[in-house]
Structure formats: C-alpha cells, structure tokens
C-alpha positions as CSV (number, residue, x, y, z in Angstrom):
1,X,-49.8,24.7,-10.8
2,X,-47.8,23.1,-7.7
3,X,-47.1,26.1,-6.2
4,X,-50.7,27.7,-6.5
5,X,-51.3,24.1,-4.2
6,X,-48.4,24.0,-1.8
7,X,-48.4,28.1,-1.5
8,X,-45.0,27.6,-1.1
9,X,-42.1,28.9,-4.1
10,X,-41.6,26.0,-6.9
11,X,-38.6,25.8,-8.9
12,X,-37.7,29.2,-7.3
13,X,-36.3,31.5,-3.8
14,X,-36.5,30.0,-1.2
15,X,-36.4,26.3,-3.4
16,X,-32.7,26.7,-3.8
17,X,-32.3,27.1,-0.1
18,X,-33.8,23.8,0.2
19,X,-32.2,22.2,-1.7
20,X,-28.5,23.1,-0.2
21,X,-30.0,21.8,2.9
22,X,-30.7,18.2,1.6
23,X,-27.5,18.2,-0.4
24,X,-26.1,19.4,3.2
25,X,-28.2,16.4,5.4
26,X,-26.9,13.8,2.3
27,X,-23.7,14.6,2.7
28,X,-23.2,14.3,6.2
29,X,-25.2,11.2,6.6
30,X,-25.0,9.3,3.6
31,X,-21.1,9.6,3.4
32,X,-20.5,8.4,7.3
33,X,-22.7,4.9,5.8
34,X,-20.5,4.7,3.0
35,X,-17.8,4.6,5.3
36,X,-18.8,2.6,7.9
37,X,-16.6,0.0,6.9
38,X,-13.2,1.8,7.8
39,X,-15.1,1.3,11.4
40,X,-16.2,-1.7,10.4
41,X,-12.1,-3.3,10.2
42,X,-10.7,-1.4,13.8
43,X,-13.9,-2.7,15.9
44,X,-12.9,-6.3,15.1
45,X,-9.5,-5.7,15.9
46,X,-10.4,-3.5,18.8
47,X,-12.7,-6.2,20.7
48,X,-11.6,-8.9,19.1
49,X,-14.8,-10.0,17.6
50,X,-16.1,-12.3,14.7
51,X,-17.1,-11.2,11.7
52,X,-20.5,-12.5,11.9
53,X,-21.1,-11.1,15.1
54,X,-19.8,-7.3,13.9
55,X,-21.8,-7.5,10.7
56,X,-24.7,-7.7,13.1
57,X,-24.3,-3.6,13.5
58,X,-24.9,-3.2,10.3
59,X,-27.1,-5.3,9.2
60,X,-29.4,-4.8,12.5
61,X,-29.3,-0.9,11.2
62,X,-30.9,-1.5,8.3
63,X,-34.3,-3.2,9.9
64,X,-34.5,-0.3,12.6
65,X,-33.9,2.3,9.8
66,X,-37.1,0.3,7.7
67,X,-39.1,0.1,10.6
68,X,-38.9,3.9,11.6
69,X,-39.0,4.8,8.0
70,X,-42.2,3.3,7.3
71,X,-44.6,5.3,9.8
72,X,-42.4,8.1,9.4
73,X,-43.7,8.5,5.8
74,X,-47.0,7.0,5.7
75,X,-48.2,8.3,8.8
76,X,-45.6,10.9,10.7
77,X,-45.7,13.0,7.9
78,X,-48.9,14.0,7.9
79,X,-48.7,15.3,11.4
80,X,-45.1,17.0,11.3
81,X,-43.0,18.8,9.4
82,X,-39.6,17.0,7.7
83,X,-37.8,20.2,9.9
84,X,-39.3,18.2,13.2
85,X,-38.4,15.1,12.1
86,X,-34.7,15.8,10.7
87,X,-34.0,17.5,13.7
88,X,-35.1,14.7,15.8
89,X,-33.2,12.4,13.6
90,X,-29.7,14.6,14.2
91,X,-30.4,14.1,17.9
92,X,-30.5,10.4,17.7
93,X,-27.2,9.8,15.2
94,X,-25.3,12.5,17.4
95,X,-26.5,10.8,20.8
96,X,-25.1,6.8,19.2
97,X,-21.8,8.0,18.2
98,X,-21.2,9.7,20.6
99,X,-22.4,6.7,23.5
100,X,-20.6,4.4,21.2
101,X,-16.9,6.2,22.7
102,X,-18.0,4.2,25.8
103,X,-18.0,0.7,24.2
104,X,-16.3,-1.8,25.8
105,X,-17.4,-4.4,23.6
106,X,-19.7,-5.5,19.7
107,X,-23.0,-5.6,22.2
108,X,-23.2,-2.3,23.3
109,X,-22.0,-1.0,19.5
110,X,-25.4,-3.0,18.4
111,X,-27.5,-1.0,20.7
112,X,-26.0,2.3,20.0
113,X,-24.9,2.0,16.1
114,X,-27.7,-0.2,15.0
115,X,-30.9,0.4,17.4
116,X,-30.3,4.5,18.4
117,X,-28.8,5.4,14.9
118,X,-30.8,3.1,12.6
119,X,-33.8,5.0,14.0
120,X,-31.8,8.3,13.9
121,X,-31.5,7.5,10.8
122,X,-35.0,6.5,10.0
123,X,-36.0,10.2,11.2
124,X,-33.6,12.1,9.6
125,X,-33.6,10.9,6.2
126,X,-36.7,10.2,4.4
127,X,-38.3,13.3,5.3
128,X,-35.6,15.3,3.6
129,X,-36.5,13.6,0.4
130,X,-40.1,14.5,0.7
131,X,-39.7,18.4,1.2
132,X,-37.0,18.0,-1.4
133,X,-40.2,17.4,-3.8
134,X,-42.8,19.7,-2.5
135,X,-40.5,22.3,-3.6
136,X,-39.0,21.4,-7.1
137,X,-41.5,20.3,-10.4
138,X,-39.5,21.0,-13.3
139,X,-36.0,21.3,-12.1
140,X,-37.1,17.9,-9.8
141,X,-34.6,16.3,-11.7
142,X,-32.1,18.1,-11.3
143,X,-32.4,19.0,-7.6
144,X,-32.5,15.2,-6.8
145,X,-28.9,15.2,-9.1
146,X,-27.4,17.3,-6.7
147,X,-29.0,15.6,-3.4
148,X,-27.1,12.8,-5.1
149,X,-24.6,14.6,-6.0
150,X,-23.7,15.6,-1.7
151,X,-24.0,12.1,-1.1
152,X,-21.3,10.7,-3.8
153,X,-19.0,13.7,-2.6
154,X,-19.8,12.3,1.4
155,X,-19.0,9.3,-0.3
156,X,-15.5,10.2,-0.8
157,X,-14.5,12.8,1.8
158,X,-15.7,10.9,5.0
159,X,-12.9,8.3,4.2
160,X,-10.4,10.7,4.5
161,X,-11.8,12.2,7.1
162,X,-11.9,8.9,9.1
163,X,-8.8,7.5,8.2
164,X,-7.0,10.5,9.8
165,X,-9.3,10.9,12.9
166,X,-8.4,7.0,13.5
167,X,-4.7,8.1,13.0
168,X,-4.6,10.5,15.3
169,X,-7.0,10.6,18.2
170,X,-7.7,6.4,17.8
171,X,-11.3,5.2,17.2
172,X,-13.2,6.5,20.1
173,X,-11.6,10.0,19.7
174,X,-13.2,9.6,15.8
175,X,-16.4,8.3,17.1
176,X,-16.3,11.6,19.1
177,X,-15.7,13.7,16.4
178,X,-18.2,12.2,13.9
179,X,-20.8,12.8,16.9
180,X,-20.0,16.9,16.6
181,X,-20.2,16.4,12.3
182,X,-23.4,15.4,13.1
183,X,-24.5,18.4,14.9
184,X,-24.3,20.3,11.6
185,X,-27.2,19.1,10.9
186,X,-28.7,20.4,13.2
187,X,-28.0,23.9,10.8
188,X,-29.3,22.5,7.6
189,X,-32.4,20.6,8.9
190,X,-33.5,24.5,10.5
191,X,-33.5,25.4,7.0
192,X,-36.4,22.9,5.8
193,X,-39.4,25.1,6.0
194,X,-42.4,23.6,6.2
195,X,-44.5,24.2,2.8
196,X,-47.3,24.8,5.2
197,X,-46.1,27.9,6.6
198,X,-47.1,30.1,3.8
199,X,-50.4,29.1,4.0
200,X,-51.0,32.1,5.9
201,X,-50.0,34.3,2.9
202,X,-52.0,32.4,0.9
203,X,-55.1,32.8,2.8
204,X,-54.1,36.9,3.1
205,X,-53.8,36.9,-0.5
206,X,-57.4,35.5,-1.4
207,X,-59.1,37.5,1.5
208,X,-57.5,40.6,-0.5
209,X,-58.8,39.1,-3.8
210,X,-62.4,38.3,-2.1
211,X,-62.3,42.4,-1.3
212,X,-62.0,43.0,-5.3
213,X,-65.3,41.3,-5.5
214,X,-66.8,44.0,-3.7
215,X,-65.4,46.7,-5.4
216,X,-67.7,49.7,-6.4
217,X,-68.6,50.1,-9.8
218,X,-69.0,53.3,-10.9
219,X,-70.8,54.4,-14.4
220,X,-71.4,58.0,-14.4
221,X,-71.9,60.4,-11.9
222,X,-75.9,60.4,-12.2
223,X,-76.1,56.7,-10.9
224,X,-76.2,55.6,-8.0
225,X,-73.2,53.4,-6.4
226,X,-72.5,51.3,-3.0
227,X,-70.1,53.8,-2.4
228,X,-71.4,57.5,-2.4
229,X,-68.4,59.1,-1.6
230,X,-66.5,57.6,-4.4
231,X,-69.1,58.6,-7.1
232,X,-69.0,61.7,-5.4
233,X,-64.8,62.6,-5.8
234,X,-64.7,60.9,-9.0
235,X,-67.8,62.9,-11.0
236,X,-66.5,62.3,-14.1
237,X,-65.5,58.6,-14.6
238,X,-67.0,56.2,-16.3
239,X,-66.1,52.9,-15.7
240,X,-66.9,49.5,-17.1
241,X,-68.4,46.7,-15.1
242,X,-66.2,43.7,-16.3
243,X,-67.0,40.2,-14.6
244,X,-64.0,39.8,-12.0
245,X,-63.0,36.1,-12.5
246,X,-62.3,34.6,-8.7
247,X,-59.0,32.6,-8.5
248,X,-58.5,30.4,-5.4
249,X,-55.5,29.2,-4.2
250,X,-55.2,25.9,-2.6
251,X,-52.4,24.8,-0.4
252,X,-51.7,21.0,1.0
253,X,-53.6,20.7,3.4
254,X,-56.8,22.2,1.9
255,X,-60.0,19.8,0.5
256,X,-61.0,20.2,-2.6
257,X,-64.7,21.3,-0.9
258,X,-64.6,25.3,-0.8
259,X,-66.2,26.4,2.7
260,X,-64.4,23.8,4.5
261,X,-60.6,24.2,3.6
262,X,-59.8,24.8,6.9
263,X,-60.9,22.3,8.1
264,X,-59.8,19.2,6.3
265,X,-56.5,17.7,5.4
266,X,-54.9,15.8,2.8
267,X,-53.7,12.5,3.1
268,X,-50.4,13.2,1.1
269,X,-46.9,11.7,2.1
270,X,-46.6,10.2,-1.3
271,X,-47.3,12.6,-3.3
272,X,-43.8,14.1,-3.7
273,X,-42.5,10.7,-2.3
274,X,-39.1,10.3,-3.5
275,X,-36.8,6.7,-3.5
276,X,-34.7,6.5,-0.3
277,X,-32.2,4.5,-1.5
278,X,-29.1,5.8,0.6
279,X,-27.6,5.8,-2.9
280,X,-30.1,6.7,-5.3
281,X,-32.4,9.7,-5.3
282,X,-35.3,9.9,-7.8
283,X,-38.7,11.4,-7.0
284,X,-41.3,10.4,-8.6
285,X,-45.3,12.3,-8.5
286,X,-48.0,10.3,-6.6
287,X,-51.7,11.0,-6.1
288,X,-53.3,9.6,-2.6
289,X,-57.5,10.2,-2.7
290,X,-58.1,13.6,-0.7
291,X,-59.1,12.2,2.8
292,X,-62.5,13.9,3.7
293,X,-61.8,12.8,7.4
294,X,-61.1,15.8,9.6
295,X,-57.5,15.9,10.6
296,X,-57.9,15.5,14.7
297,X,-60.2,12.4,13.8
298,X,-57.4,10.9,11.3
299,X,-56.5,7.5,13.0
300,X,-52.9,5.8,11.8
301,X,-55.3,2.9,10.5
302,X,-56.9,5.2,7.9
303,X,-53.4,5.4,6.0
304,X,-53.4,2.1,5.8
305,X,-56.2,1.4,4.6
306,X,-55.4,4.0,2.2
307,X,-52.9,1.7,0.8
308,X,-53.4,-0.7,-2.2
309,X,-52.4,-4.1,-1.2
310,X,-53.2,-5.7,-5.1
311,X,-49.5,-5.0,-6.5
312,X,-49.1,-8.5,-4.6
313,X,-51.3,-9.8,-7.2
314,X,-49.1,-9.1,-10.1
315,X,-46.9,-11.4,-11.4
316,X,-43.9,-9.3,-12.3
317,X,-44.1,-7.4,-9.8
318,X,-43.2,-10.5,-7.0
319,X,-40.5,-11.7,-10.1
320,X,-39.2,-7.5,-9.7
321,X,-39.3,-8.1,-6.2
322,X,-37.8,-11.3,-5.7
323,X,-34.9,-10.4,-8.4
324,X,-34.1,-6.6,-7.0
325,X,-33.2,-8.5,-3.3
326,X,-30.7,-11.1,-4.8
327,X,-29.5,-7.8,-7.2
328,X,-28.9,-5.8,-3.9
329,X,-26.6,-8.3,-2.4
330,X,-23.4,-8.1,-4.1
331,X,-23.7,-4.3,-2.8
332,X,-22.9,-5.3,0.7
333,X,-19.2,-6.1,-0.5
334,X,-18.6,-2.1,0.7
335,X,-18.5,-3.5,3.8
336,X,-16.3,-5.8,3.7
337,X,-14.1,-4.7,1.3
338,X,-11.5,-2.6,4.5
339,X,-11.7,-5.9,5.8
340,X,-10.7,-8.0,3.2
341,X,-8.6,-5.9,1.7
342,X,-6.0,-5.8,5.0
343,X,-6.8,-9.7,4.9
344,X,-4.9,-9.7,1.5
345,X,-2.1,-7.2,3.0
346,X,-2.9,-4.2,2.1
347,X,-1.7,-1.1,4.0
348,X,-3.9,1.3,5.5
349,X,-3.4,3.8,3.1
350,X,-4.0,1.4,0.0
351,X,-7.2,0.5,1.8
352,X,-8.3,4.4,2.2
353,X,-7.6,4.4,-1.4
354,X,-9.6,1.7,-2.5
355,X,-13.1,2.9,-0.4
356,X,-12.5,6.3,-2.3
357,X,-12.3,4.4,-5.3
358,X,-15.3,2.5,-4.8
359,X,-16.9,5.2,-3.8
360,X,-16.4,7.2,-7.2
361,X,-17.3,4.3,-9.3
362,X,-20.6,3.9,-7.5
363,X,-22.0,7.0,-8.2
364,X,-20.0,6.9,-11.8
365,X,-22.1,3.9,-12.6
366,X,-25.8,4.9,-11.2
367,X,-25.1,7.6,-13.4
368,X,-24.0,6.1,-16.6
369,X,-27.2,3.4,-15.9
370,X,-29.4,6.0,-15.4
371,X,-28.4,7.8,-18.8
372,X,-28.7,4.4,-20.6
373,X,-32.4,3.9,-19.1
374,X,-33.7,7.0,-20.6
375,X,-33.1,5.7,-24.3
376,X,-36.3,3.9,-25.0
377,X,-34.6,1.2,-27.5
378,X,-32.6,0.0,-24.4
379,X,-34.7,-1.8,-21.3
380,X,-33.8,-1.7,-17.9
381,X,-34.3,-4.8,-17.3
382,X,-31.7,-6.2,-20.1
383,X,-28.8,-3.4,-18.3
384,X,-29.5,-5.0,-14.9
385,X,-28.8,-8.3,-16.9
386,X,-25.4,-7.0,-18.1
387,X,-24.4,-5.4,-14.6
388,X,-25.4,-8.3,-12.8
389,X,-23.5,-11.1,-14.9
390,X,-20.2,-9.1,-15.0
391,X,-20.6,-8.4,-11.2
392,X,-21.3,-12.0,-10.7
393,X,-18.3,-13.4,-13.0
394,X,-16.0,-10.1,-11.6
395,X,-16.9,-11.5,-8.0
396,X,-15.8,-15.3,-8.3
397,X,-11.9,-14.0,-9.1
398,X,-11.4,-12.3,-6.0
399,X,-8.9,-14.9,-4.7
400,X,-6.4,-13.8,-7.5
401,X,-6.1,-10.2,-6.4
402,X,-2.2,-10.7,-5.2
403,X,-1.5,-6.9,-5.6
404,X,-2.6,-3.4,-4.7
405,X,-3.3,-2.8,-8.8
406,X,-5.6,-6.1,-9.4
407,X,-8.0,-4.5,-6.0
408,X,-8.0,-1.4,-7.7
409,X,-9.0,-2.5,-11.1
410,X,-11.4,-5.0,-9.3
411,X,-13.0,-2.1,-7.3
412,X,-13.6,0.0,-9.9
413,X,-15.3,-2.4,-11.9
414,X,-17.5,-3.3,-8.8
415,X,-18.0,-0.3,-8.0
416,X,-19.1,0.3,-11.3
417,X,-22.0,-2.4,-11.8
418,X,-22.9,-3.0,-8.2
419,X,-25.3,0.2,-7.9
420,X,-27.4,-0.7,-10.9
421,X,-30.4,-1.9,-9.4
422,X,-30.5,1.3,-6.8
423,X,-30.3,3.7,-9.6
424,X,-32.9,1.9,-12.4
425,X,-35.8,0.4,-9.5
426,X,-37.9,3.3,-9.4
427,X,-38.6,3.6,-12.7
428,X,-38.7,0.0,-13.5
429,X,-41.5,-0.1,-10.6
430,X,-43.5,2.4,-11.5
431,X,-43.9,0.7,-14.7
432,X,-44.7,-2.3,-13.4
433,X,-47.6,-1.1,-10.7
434,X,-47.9,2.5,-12.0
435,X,-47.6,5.6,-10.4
436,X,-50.7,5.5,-7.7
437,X,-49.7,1.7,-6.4
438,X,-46.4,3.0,-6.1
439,X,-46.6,4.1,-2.5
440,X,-47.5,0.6,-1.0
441,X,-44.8,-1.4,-3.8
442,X,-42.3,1.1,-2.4
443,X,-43.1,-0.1,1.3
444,X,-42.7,-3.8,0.4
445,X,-39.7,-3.2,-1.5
446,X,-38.0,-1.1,1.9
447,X,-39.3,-4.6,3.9
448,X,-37.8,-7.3,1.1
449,X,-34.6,-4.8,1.1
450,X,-34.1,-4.5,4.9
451,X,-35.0,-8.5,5.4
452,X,-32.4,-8.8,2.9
453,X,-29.8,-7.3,4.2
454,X,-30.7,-8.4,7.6
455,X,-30.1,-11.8,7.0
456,X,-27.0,-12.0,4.0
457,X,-24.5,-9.2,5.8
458,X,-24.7,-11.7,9.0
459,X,-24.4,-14.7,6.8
460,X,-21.4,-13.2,5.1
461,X,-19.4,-12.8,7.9
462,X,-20.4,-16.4,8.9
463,X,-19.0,-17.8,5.9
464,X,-15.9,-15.9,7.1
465,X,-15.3,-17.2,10.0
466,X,-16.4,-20.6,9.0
467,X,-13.6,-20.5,5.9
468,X,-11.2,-18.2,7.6
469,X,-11.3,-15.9,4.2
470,X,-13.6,-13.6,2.3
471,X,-13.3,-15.5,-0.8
472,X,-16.1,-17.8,0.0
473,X,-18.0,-14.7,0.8
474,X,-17.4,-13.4,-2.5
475,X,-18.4,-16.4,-4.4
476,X,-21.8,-16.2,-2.3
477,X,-22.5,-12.4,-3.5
478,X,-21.3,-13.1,-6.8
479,X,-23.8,-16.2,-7.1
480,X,-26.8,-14.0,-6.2
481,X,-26.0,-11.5,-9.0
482,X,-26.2,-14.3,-11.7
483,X,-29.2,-15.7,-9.9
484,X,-30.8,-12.3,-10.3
485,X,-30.0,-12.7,-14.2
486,X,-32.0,-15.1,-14.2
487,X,-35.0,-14.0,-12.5
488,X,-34.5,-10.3,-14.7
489,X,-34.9,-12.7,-17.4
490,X,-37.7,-14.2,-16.9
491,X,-39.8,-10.9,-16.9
492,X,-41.3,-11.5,-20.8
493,X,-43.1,-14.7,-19.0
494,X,-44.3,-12.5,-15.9
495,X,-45.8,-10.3,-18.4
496,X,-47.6,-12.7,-20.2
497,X,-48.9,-14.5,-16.9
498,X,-50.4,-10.8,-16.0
499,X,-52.0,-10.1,-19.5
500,X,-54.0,-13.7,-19.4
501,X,-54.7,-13.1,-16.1
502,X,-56.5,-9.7,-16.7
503,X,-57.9,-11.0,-19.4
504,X,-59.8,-13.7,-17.5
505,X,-60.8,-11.0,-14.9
506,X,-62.1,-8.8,-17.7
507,X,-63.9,-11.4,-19.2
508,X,-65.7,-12.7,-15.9
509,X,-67.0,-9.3,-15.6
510,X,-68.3,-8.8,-19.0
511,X,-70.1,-12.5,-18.4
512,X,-71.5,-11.3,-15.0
513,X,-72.8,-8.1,-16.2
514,X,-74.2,-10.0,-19.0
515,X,-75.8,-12.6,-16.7
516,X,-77.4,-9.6,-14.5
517,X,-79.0,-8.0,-17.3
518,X,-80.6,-11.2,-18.5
C-alpha cells in the first residue's frame, strides 16, 4: 500500500489538510493568471505601449515559468520539500507585484512580471501538484477535482476583485494589494508537510515490531525461558510459540535493499507527478528505477540520464506533439479578449462580465471533455477534432460582434471549446508513450508549450499593431485550431507508421539472434 511506502496518511487526516492547501495555492495563483488580462488593457493605456511589446510580459512568463519548472521537478524535488519550494515561490510573486508599483514603463513590467514572477511561479506551483499525489490514491481523482475546482473559482473572483481595486486605488494601488493576496500563501504552503517527516514514526514503529521478535516464549513453568523472571510470575501459563511474521514498512526515500534503508534514496519526482497545466490538474502514477546511488553522491546529471529520450522516436507521439501546440493557441485569446473587447466599445463593466464568463465556460468545458473521454466508444482525439473546428470557424466571425450580447454568446462558446486540449493531453499521452516515458514526454510537452506561447502571444499583438484590430489576430488563432484538425486527424497514419516500424525492429532482432546462434 502507498501509505505503508510514503509513512505518511493516504486518502485520510492529515490528507484533507493538504488538500485545502493546494485548492488554497490554486486559487490565489491560478486566478491572478486568469486575470492578467484586466492588467493586460490599463498597462497599454498607462504607458502607452504596443501590443506586441506588452504581450511580451506574458508570453516571456511562460518560458521563465518552464525553465524553473523543469529542475524544480526533475531534480529540486528530490532534495527539498514542496513546503520549501512553495514558500520560496510566494516570496518571488509577492516581491514582482509588488516592484511592479514602481514601473514607469513595459521594460521594467518584463523584468518584474515575467522574469521574478515567471520563476515565482515556477517554484510555487508544480510542487504543490506533487505533494498533492503523495497523499491521495483512491480519492486522487477527486482531490485533483477540487485543486481544480480553487482554480476555476480564482478564475472568477480575481476579476472582480481587480476590476474594483483598479476603480478605486488605480493600478499600482491594485498591484499593491495583489502583492499582500499573495502573502496568504505564505499560510497554506506551511501546511504542506513533507511526507518525509513521518519517517521517524515509521522507523519507531518497526523498532517496536523488531522487539516482538524477541519476545519470551513461555511453555510451562518446568522449561526453561530467556526470561526467568517471567516464567517465574507466570507459573501457570502455557503459551504457544506461533511464528511472528515481520512486516516492514518502507517510506520514500528508503531502497528496496534491507540493511541499507538509510542510506539510499529514491529517485522519485514522477512518481506522483501530476499535469501542470495552470488549467488542468490530473495526476497520473509513474515508476522511476530505485537509484542505488547514495543521496550526497546523487549529481543533477544522474536524473537525466534517468530520463527516456526514445518517445522522440514515435511517430504519433511528434504528430501529438506538433498538433497539442497549434490546439493551445487559440487559448491565448484570454488575453486579449479586455483588450479587444474595449476596442469594440465595450464598457468596463461589460468587459468584467465577459472575463467571468470566460472564465466559467473554461472550466465548464474541461469538465464536460473530460466526462466524454472516459466513455471508451468516444476517442479523444475525435473530441479535440470537434472543439477545434468549432473554435476555429467560431474565431473567423469575430469582426461581427457589434453588441455586448454577440461577445457574450461568442465567449461562452470559446470559452467552452478552447480548454479541450488542457483537459484530454494527459491521458491521450500516456497512451501514446505509456505511463514510465511519461516523465520525459511531459518535459518536452512544457518546452513545445512554453516555445509556443513564446513566440504566438508576441506575434499576436504584432498583427495588431500592424492591422490596427484584433480581427486579424483572431483569424490567425482560429486558423491554428483547424490546422490542429488536421494533424488530430492524421493520428490512424501515425499509428500505422509505429506498428511497421516495431515490427521491423522486432524482426531484426529475431534475425540477429538467429544469426548468433548459428
């Protein structure tokens, strides 16, 4: 059982407490992203900035979040706790908004909203979604539903919250105030025991049950016993010897070697990994080899060479790849969407109503996806196909929405099929590579996603102020969601590429073991 590994309650106690404390860190984090783009609108009226140029804070976020995310899984992990890390995190995303009151113009946003939070972010994050599975097995599901859950309902309050701060004390005084939200987390992130703090109960408890080994068996008073004055003050006893079956306990960090457990550690980020989509949360079980490398010689290199690099040779897997990156793009209308939607002259409080909506329809839809996937007569594939198309035709009318009612009804049907791919890749993926390549096609997918975004949320904005309107900007995220039909399409042809393929490998092994025995 997990718990007889960990040491630490499953399912159970101190689980629950846990589990608050992500829902906690993924509402106060998750829901200021979602509504970055009621920021997004004041800075470019604030220092008069292009689009291009301001997109660059977000989109520059997103690679420093990857490229602290990475080590901070694969390798930070197995030398601190998530508490050390969150912690650390908090102090970086409370430090950038609150240096960011001090702007004076879109460069110094860039190093404190995309370099010092992206890596705040980077910190704070991930871990959570790791301790989040060391203590749930069977209700795993359902703990990662309300983790979810926080961040939906972050989704819709931070907007308000926002929208008011920006009313009142102007956008630095709600820069200000975010900066003390974020020291709340500071509170939930203290919560996050490590799993490996009830080792020493666990260790306490199998020294007691070593003891029971030893205990003295006594017969009848005429025989002779370890303990004499036990036989002695219990003359008329007779007990049977029954064989006392030895149960060890392991805990995380132990080897499988008994005699050395304390002394070797397990290389084991991934195996309560969980996807850190800032939208969707599903943790999946993984199985790293047990390193037998003692942990003050452990070297960062020997994680990667942990790592399986041959999910690059699969053919589907580059076609899943390729097709999730043009998939993700049409999510990026979030934002935009404050932007574009005072472009088209809507009022501030229209605009506060159609983030909430968008909001809503987001998590509405990874849910509704996610329900779908689980019927075995449906594919994932095919509902990323449907999404996709209707995103991609929805997309290429945006120049017609004249009135407050045609955003809302296009909003909520965007907001509806854009978070599709977030909510179905995990599973897909682990079908494709299985479950112990899915560490290393998990880091390639963070890279693809983070190069991505990188490059399209600038490129967005360019078109912007190249046009002088967002509709152009739509038809380009629109046109990558029906190029990912395609691509989703063409999986059957993948799959056939990969069968021949390990076919031919199988049969050039039978023919050299064949040739060596002749």
């Amino acid at each position: 059982m997990v718990e007889e590994k960990l040491g630490n309650p499953v399912d159970r106690g101190w689980s629950w407490v846990i589990l608050a404390a992500c829902s906690s860190i993924s509402f106060l984090h998750i829901g200021s992203l979602k509504a970055f783009g009621l920021f997004f609108v004041e800075f470019l009226e604030m220092f008069d900035a292009s689009v291009s140029v301001t997109s660059l804070i977000f989109s520059l976020q997103n690679v420093f979040y990857a490229l602290v995310a990475l080590p901070v899984l694969s390798i930070g992990i197995n030398f601190q706790s998530s508490r050390c890390f969150c912690v650390f995190g908090a102090i970086l995303c409370t430090l950038a908004y609150a240096l960011s009151t001090f702007a004076m113009n879109v460069e110094f946003l860039i190093c404190t909203l995309s370099i010092v939070f992206g890596c705040g972010s980077g910190f704070l994050f991930p871990p959570t979604l790791v301790i989040l599975g060391r203590y749930f097995q069977k209700r795993r599901g359902f703990a990662n539903g309300l983790a979810m859950a926080g961040a939906c309902l972050g989704g819709l309050v931070y907007p308000l919250f926002i929208r008011f701060s920006i009313d009142e004390y102007g956008v630095r005084g709600a820069l200000l105030l975010l900066s003390g939200i974020y020291m709340h987390v500071f509170v939930a992130a203290s919560l996050l025991t490590p799993p490996e703090k009830y080792k020493s109960k666990t260790v306490t408890n199998r020294q007691e049950n070593e003891k029971l080994l030893h205990t003295p068996i006594v017969k009848n008073r005429n025989i002779t016993t370890p303990n004499a004055n036990l036989s002695s003050s219990l003359p008329n006893i007779q007990l049977k010897q029954e064989p006392i079956k030895k149960r060890r306990t392991m805990t995380i960090s132990e080897d499988a070697q008994p005699g050395e457990n304390h002394r070797h550690k397990v290389s084991n980020f991934s195996q309560y990994l969980s996807n850190i989509s800032l939208m969707s949360i599903s943790t999946v079980d993984l199985n790293f080899q047990k390193s037998t490398v003692l942990k003050k010689e452990l070297r960062w290199f020997d994680y990667i060479k942990a790592m399986d690099f041959s999910v690059l040779k699969q053919t589907e897997f580059v076609l899943f790849l390729v097709s999730f990156c043009f998939s993700a793009i049409p999510a990026i209308m979030n934002v935009f969407l404050p932007a574009f939607a005072r472009e088209m002259g809507r009022t501030d409080s229209e605009i506060l109503v159609l983030v909430c909506i968008i909001g809503f329809m987001d998590f509405l839809g990874r849910v509704v996806t996610g329900f779908l996937s689980d019927n075995p007569r449906i594919r994932s594939s095919h509902i990323i196909v449907i999404t996709m198309f209707a995103l991609g035709t929805l997309a290429q009318f945006a120049r017609f929405l004249n009135s407050f009612w045609a955003f809302c009804v296009f909003v909520t049907l965007y907001g509806f099929f854009a978070g599709s791919p977030f909510a179905l890749f995990s599973s897909m993926m682990s079908k494709i590579v299985g479950i112990e390549k899915f560490p290393t096609a998990y880091a390639f997918l963070i890279l693809a996603q983070t190069c991505t975004f990188a490059t399209t949320i600038p490129f967005s904005g360019y078109l912007r102020d190249l046009t002088g309107s967002y509709f152009v900007s739509c038809h380009y995220l629109g046109t990558n969601a029906l190029i990912s039909v395609v691509l989703f399409l063409l999986e059957p042809l993948a799959q056939r590429m990969d069968r021949k393929r390990n076919l031919h490998e199988q049969t050039s092994i039978v023919r050299a073991d064949t040739a060596s025995k002749r």
